[in-house]
N, C-alpha and C positions, 0 to 999 in steps of 0.2 A: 438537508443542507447540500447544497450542489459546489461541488468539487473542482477545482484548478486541477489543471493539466500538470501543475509541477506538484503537488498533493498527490495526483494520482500515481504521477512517476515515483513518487517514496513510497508510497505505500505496494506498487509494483516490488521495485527494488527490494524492499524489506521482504517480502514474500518468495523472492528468487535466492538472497543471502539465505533467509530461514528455510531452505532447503523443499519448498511444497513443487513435487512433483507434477501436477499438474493445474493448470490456470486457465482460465476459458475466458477470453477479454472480448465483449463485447460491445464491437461498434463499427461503421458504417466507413470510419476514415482510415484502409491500409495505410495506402501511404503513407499520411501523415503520422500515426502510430508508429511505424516501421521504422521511420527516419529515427523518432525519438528514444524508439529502443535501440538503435546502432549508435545511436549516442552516451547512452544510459551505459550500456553492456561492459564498455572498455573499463570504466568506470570501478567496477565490481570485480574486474577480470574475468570476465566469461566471452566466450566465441558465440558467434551466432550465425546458423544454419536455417534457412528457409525453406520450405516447402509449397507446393501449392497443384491441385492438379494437373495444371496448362504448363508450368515450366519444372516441375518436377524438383528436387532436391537443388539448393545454393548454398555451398558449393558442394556438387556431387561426390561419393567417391568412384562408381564407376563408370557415369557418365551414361547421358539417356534421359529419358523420361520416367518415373518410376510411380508407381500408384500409390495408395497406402500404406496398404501390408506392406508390400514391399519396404517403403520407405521405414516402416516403423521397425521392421525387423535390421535395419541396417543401423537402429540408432544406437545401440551399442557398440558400432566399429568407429565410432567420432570418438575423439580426445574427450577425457574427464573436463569438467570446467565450461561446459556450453550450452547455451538454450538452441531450441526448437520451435521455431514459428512456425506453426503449419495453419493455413489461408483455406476457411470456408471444410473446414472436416465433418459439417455437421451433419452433410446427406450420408457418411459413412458410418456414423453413430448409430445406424440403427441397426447395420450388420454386425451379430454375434461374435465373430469373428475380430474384427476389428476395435470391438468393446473388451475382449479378452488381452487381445496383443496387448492393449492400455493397462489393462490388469494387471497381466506377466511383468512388464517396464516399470512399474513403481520402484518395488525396491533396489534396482538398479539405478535407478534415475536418483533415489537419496543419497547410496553410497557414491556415487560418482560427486556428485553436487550437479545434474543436469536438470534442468524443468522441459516440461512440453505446453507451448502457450496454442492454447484452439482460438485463433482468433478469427471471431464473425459476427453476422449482427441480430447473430439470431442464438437463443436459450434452450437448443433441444436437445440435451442431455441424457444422457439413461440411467434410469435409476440404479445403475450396477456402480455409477459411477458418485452419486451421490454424496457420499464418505469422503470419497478421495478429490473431485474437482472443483476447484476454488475459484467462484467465480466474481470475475473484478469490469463493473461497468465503466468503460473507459469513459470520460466526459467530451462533449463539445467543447469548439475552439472559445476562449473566453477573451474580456475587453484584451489581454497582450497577445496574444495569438490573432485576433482580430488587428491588431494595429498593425504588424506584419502585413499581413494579408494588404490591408491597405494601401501601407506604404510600396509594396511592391505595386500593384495595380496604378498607382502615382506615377512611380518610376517608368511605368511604358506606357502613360498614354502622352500625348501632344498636350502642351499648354502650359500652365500655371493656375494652379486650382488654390485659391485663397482660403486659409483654413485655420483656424483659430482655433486654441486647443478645446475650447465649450464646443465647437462644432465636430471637431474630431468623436468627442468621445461619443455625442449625441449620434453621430453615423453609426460608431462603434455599436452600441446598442440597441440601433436598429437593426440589425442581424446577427445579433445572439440569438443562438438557439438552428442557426444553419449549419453546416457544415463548412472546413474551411472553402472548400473546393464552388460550394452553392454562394458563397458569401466571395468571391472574391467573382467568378459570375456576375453578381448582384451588383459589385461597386461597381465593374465597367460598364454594365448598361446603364446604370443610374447618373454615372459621372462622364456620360459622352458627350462631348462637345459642349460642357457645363464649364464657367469662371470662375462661377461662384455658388454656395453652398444655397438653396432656399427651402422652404419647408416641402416642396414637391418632390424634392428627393430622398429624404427620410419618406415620406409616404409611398414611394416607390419600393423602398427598399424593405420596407415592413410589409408592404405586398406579397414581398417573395414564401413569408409565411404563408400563405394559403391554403398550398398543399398538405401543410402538418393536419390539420384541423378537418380537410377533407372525407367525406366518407361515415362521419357524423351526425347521428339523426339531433343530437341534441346541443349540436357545437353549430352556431354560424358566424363567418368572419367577413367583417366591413373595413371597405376601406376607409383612408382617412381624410374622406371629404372637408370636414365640417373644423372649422378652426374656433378659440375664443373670440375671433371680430363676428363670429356669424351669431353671436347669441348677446341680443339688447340685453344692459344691463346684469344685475346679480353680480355685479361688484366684490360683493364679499364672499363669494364662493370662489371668481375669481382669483383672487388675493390668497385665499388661502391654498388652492391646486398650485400656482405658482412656488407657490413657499415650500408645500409637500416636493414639489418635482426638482427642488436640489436634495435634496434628501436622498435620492436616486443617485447622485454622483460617485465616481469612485471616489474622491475625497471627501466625502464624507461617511462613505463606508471605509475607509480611512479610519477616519476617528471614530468608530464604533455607533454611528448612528444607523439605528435600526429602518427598513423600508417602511415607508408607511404602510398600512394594511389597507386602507379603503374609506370609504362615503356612501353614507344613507341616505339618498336624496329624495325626501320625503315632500308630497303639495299638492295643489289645486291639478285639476287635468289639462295639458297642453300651454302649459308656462313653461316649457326647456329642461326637460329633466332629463329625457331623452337625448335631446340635443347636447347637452352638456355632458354627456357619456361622453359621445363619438369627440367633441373639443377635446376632455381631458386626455384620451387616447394620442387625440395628434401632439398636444403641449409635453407630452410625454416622449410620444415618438414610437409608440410602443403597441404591436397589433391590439387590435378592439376584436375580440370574442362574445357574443352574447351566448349566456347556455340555456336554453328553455328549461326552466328546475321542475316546472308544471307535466312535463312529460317526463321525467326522470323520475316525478315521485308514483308519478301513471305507470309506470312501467308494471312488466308481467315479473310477478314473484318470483325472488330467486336471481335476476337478470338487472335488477336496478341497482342494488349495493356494488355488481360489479363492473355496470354503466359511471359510477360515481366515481369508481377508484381511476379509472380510463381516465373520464372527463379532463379531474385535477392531473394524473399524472402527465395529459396535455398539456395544461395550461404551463404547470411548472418546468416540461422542455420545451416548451416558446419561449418562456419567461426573459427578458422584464416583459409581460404581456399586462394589460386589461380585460379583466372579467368582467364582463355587462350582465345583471341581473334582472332585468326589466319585469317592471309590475309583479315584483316577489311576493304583494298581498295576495296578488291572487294565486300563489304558490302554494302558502302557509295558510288559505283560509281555509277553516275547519282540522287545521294542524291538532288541537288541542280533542276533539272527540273525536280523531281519525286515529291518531297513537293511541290512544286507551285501546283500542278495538283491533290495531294492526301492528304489531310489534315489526314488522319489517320496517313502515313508515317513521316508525318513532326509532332507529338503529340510524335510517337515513340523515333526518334530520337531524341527528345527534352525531353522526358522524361529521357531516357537515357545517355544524357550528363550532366542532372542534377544530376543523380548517381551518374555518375564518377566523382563530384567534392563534392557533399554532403554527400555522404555516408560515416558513421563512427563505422560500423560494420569493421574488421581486414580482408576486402577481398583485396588481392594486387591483382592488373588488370595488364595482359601482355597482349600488342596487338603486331605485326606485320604487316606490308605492304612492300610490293613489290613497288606498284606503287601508292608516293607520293604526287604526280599531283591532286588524285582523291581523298584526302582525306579533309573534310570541314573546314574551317578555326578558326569552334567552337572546335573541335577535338585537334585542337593541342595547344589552350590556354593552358599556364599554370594555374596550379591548378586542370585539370583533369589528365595529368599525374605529376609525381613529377619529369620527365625528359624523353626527346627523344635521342638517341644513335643511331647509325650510322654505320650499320656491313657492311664496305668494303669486298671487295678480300683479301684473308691472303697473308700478307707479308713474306719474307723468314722462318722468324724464325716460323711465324706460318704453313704454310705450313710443316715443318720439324717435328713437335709437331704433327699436324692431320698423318701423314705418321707413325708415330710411336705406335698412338693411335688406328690405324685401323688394322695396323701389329699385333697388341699384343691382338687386341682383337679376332685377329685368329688363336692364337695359333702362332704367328711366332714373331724371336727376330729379334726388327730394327736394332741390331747391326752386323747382317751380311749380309747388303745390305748397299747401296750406296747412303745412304739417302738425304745426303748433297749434291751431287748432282745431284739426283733428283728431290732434290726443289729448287733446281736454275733452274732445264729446266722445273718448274710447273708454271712459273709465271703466272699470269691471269687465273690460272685453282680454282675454288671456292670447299671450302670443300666437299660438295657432291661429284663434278667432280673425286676430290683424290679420296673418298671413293669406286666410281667405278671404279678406274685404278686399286686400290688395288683387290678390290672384283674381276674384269674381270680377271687380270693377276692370282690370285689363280685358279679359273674356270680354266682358259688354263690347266695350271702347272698339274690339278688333271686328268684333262681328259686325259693327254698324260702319266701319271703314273712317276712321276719326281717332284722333290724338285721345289719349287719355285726361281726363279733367278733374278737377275738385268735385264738380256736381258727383261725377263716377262713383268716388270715394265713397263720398257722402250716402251718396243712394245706397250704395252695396251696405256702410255701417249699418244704416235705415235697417236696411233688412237681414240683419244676423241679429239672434236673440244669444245674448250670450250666456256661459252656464252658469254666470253669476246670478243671474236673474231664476235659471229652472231650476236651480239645485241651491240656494241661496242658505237654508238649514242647513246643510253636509256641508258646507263651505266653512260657515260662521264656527261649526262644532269642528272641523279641522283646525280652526286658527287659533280655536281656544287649545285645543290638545298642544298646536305643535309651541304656545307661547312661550311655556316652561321647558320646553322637555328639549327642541331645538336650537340650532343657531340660525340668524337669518343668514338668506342667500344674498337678501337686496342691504345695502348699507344706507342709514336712514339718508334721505335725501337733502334734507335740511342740511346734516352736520356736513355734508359732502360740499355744499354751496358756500358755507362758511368757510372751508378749508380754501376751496376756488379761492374764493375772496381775499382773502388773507393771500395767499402767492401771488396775489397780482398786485397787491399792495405792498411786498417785495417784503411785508413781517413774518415766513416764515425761518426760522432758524439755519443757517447755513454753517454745519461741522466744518467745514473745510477750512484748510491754514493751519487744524489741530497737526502738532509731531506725531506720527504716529510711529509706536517699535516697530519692528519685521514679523511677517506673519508668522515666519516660522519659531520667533521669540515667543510671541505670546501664546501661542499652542503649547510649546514648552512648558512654561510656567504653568500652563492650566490642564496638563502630564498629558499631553496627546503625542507624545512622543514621535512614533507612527509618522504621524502628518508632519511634524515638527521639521525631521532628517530629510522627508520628501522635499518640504517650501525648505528647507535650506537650502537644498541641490540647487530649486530652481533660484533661487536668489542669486546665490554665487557662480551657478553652471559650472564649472570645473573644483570641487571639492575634496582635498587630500584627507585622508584619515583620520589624519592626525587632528586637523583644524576643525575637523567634523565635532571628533571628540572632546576636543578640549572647547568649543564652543559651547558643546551639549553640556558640559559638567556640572554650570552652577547651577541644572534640576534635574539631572538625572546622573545616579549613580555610572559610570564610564569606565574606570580602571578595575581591571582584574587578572584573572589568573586563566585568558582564555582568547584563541584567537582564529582567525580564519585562513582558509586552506582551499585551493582548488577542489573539486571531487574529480576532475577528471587527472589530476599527477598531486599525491596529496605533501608532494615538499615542494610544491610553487605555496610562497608562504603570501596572505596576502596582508594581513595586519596582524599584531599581537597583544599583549597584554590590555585585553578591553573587559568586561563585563561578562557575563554568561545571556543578562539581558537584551543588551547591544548585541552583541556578535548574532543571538538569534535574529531578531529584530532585522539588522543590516544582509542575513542571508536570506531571508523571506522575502524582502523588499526586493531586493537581484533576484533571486528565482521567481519572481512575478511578476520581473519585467518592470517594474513600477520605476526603479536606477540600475543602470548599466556602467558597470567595471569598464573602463579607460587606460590601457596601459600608457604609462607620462612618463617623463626624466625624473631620475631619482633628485635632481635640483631642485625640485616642486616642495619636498619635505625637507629642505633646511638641513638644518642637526638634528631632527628630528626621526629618529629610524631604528627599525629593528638589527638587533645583534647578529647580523646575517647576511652575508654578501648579494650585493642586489646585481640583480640578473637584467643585462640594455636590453634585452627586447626576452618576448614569449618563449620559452622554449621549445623547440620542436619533437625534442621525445623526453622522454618520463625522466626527471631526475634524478642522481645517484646520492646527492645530499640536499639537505633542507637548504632552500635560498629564497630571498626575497625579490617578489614583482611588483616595481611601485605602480599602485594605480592611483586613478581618478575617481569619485564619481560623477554622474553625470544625466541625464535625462534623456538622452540619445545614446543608442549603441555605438561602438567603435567600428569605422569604413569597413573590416574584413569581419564584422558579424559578432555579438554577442554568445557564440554558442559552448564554446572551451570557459567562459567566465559567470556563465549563466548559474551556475550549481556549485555552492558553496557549503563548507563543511566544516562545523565547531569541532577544536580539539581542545583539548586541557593541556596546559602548560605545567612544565615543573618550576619548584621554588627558585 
C-alpha cells in the first residue's frame, strides 16, 4: 500500500521520539523532504543541523567546510535534542572508517535523544550497519501535494485557466508518480498558453512518465493517441470502463471503494481489443504500459523472477498506470506442461497471478487473447480480473460507425458515400478488415489522380477475404466458449433502438423535480462518514465545529471525552469534547489536505464554545496556557498557508 506524505511524516516522527539512532530516508526530493522536516522538528522539540559535502555543516560550529569524519566527530559538541540530516553520505559508506565513527555515535546519539537521518536516493548500506540503520522510503508527492504544486504553477502563469474540480483532480493524477519538482515542470508546459482544459493535456502530461519505464526490455510505453470516439461501437464495454473510472476518484476512495483491478478482453482477431487498451488508458488519463510477459517467462534462469519483481515494482511507482497485457494466450500456451517440467515457470506464474488479485497499488491490468482454449483456468478466476468481455465481429450499426471513423480520419466525409450500404455487404468483415478496404480503396483513388468513390469501396471489400470466411470453425468454437463464460462488449442492437425510440417519443422516465436530501446527509445515513464531513464542507464552505458536529449527531456518535490540539504549540486548543472517532477522523481529513483549518471570529460559534479563552488571531510563539483558536473549516486553505494548521493532535480530556 503506497503511503502519504503525512503517514510518512508520523511514522518518521515516532522513529525520532522512540529514540532510533540512525534512519537512512530515501528519496530523490531534498528539498521538498527538508522543508517538511524543518516543519515536523519544532513540533517534537528537536534542533536541526544539516550537512552535505558542497556546503558542509548548517549551522556550523567552527565554520568552514568540513567532510565527513570531520563532521561526524563534531556531532557530539551540538546541544542534546537535535537531528542530523546529512545529504548523499552514501559514497562514504563504503569507507571503514566512516562506517565505525557511525558505530562509535550510536550510544551517544540514544542517551542524548539525537538521530542521524542518511538521506539519498539510493540503498547502499553496509552490512556492519544492518542492526542498527532503519530504513524509511520516503513517498512521492500525492493528489494534496500535487494540488499545491498546481495551484502555485496557476498563480504565475498569464490568463484564467477554467477548471472544474473533476478536471483538477484528473490533471492531479496525471502526474502521480513524478516528482514535485518534474510535475510542476510538467503543468507549465502542458498549461502554456491553454484556456481551457482538453484531453491533449492529460496526454501530455502522462507523457512525462516515459522516462520511469525507460531502459526496459519488457516495459514499453504508448502514448495516448487513441480515445473512446476512435473505437465503432462495443457499447457495453464502453459503459462499463466509464463506470469503473469513477471508481478511481478520490471520493470515492473516500468511501472505501476499492480500485478496480482490471479486464479480460477476450475475441475474434482485429475487432478492437487492442485499441480499446490504449482508449481505456486515455479515459482514465493514466500512462498505458504494455509488458511482453512472452519474454519474461523466456527469460534466462535465475534473472526472470527478479525481471518480475522490477517490472510491478514499476508499474506501482507510475501508478495510477495501465498495464497492457496483449495476446497473454500466447503467454500462457503450454503454461500447463511447462510448469510440471520447470519450477521456475510455474513460481512465475504463480507469482503473478497472486498480483493480479492482491495488488492494491491503482494499476488497472488490460489483457487480451485471441485464443481462449490456452488460457489457465487460475487466469480467469474472478477476483484477478473485475470482468471478462467478449469483442465479437461488429454488427451493422457498428460496422457503419468504424466506416465513418476511418473516413474522417482521412480527411474524407462519410456522408458522400454509401455507407449504409456498405455495411450491409460488410457483414463478417472485422474492424481492421474495414480499416484496410477503406485504406486500399484511398491508395487506388490516389494513384490514379481521382477523388475517391463508392465503386473504390466496393472493389477493395470485393477483394478482402475476411477471416470469417478462412477460420469460420475457431470463430463459431470461440462464440460458443465465450456465450457463458463472458460478457458482451457490443450491447444487443435491437434493445439499443427500442430505447432510441422511446426518447424520441419523450416516454422515457425523467427523475427530475424529485426533493432530493444533501449528499453529504445521505452518505451519513448509509455511515460514509469520511465523505459525509467532506460534502458537508463543501455544501456549507465555511463550517464551525460545532455545527459540524451537531449536524453529524443523529448518525454518528459525536460527543466525547476527546479533543483536538495543534501539534505544532499543543495549548492552541482547537475543538473539545468530541468523540475519539471524530476527532481521528477530522485530523486525517486536515493532515491530507482533503479540509483546511480557517482561523474565523469567535462570533461564528454563537454560545457555543469551549471553557477557555479564545485567542483574535494565531499566535506567534508557543503558549504558556491552554486557549482556544476558533476555526473554520473549509475546502481551501487560509491566504498565509495551511502549514502551522495542517497537523493535528488527539488528546484526552479530563472528567
Amino acid at each position: 500500500m503506497l503511503r502519504s506524505t503525512a503517514a510518512a511524516l508520523e511514522d518518521l516522527r515516532t522513529r525520532i521520539v522512540s529514540g532510533y539512532p540512525l534512519i537512512l530516508l530515501r528519496t530523490y526530493e531534498e528539498e521538498r523532504w527538508e522543508a517538511a522536516l524543518a516543519e515536523l522538528l519544532p513540533e517534537i522539540e528537536r534542533g536541526l543541523v544539516t550537512w552535505s559535502a558542497t556546503a558542509g555543516a548548517q549551522p556550523a560550529l567552527n565554520g568552514g567546510r568540513t567532510g565527513p569524519q570531520e563532521f561526524l566527530s563534531q556531532v557530539r559538541e551540538y546541544p542534546d535534542d537535535h537531528v542530523f540530516l546529512l545529504k548523499d553520505l552514501h559514497p562514504w559508506l563504503k569507507d571503514a572508517a566512516v562506517v565505525r565513527q557511525l558505530r562509535d555515535l550510536i550510544p551517544e546519539l540514544r542517551s542524548r535523544r539525537q538521530s542521524l537521518l542518511l538521506m539519498s536516493p539510493l540503498d547502499e548500506s553496509p552490512v556492519e550497519l544492518a542492526k542498527d540503520l532503519s530504513v524509511v522510503e520516503l513517498p512521492l508527492p500525492g493528489l494534496d501535494e500535487m494540488r499545491e504544486v498546481l495551484r502555485s504553477v496557476r498563480a504565475e502563469r498569464p490568463g484564467d485557466l477554467r477548471l472544474d474540480e473533476r478536471q483538477e483532480e484528473h490533471l492531479l493524477k496525471a502526474v502521480l508518480g513524478l516528482t514535485a519538482q518534474e510535475a510542476r515542470k510538467a503543468f507549465a508546459r502542458s498549461l502554456q498558453g491553454r484556456e481551457e482544459v482538453t484531453d491533449e493535456i492529460y496526454a501530455e502530461l502522462v507523457a512525462e512518465k516515459r522516462h520511469m519505464v525507460q531502459g526496459s526490455d519488457l516495459l514499453e510505453f504508448f502514448d495516448l493517441d487513441e480515445s473512446l470516439d476512435d473505437i465503432g461501437g462495443l457499447e457495453g464495454l464502453k459503459e462499463w470502463i466509464e463506470q469503473r473510472s469513477e471508481a478511481f476518484s478520490a471520493d470515492a476512495q473516500a468511501r472505501g471503494i476499492s480500485s478496480p483491478k482490471g479486464v479480460l478482453l477476450a475475441g475474434v482477431q482485429g475487432c478492437g481489443k487492442s485499441l480499446s487498451a490504449k482508449a481505456i488508458a486515455r479515459l482514465l488519463g493514466f500512462p498505458l504500459v504494455r509488458m511482453d510477459l512472452s519474454n519474461l517467462l523466456e527469460s534466462t534462469r535465475g534473472t526472470s523472477e527478479q525481471n518480475l519483481r522490477e517490472v510491478l515494482h514499476v508499474m506501482e511507482t507510475i501508478a495510477p498506470s495501465v498495464l497492457w497485457l496483449e495476446e497473454i494466450d500466447k503467454a500462457f500456451a503450454g503454461f500447463d506442461e511447462e510448469s510440471s517440467q520447470d519450477a521456475t515457470v510455474s513460481r512465475i506464474v504463480g507469482r503473478f497471478l497472486t498480483w493480479l488479485q492482491e495488488h492494491t497499488a491503482p494499476v488497472f491490468v488490460v489483457a487480451t487473447a485471441n485464443n481462449v482454449a490456452k488460457l489457465p483456468p487460475e487466469l480467469l478466476r474472478r477476483g484477478r480480473f473485475d470482468d471478462l468481455f467478449f469483442v465479437d465481429l461488429p454488427n451493422f450499426y457498428e460496422r457503419r460507425a468504424i466506416y465513418e471513423i476511418h473516413l474522417k480520419k482521412r480527411g474524407w466525409k462519410p456522408d458522400m458515400y454509401d455507407i449504409e450500404g456498405l455495411s450491409n455487404r460488410s457483414e463478417g468483415y472485422s474492424g481492421a478488415e474495414i480499416e484496410q478496404i477503406v485504406n486500399s480503396a484511398i491508395i487506388e483513388s490516389y494513384s490514379q489522380g481521382r477523388m475517391l468513390t463508392d465503386e473504390d469501396l466496393e472493389q477493395s471489400r470485393d477483394l478482402t477475404v475476411p477471416l470469417s470466411v478462412t477460420m469460420e470453425d475457431k470463430i463459431f468454437a470461440l462464440r460458443e466458449w465465450a456465450r457463458t463464460r463472458c460478457r458482451p462488449a457490443t450491447v444487443d442492437s435491437r434493445l439499443a433502438q427500442v430505447m432510441d425510440e422511446e426518447e424520441r417519443r419523450g416516454e422515457a422516465v425523467d427523475p427530475r423535480g424529485v426533493l432530493q436530501k444533501p449528499k453529504w446527509q445521505e452518505l451519513a445515513e448509509y455511515g460514509q462518514i469520511n465523505a459525509a464531513i467532506v460534502e458537508h464542507v463543501r455544501f456549507h464552505d465555511h463550517v464551525t465545529l460545532d455545527r459540524l458536529l451537531s449536524d453529524l449527531a443523529p448518525h454518528q456518535e459525536t460527543g466525547g471525552d476527546f479533543g483536538l490540539v495543534l501539534r505544532s504549540d499543543t495549548k492552541v486548543v482547537v475543538w473539545t469534547r468530541m468523540s475519539r472517532e471524530i476527532a481521528d477522523l477530522l485530523a486525517d481529513l486536515v493532515s491530507g489536505k482533503r479540509l483546511f483549518l480557517n482561523p474565523c471570529a469567535a462570533d461564528a460559534y454563537g454560545g457555543r464554545r469551549p471553557a477557555l479563552p479564545a485567542l483574535e488571531a494565531p499566535p506567534e510563539e508557543k503558549l504558556d496556557r491552554p486557549g482556544w483558536l476558533p476555526m473554520a473549516l473549509r475546502l481551501v486553505p487560509p491566504p498565509e498557508g495551511s502549514g502551522r494548521y495542517s497537523r493535528l493532535a488527539r488528546i484526552k480530556l479530563g472528567k
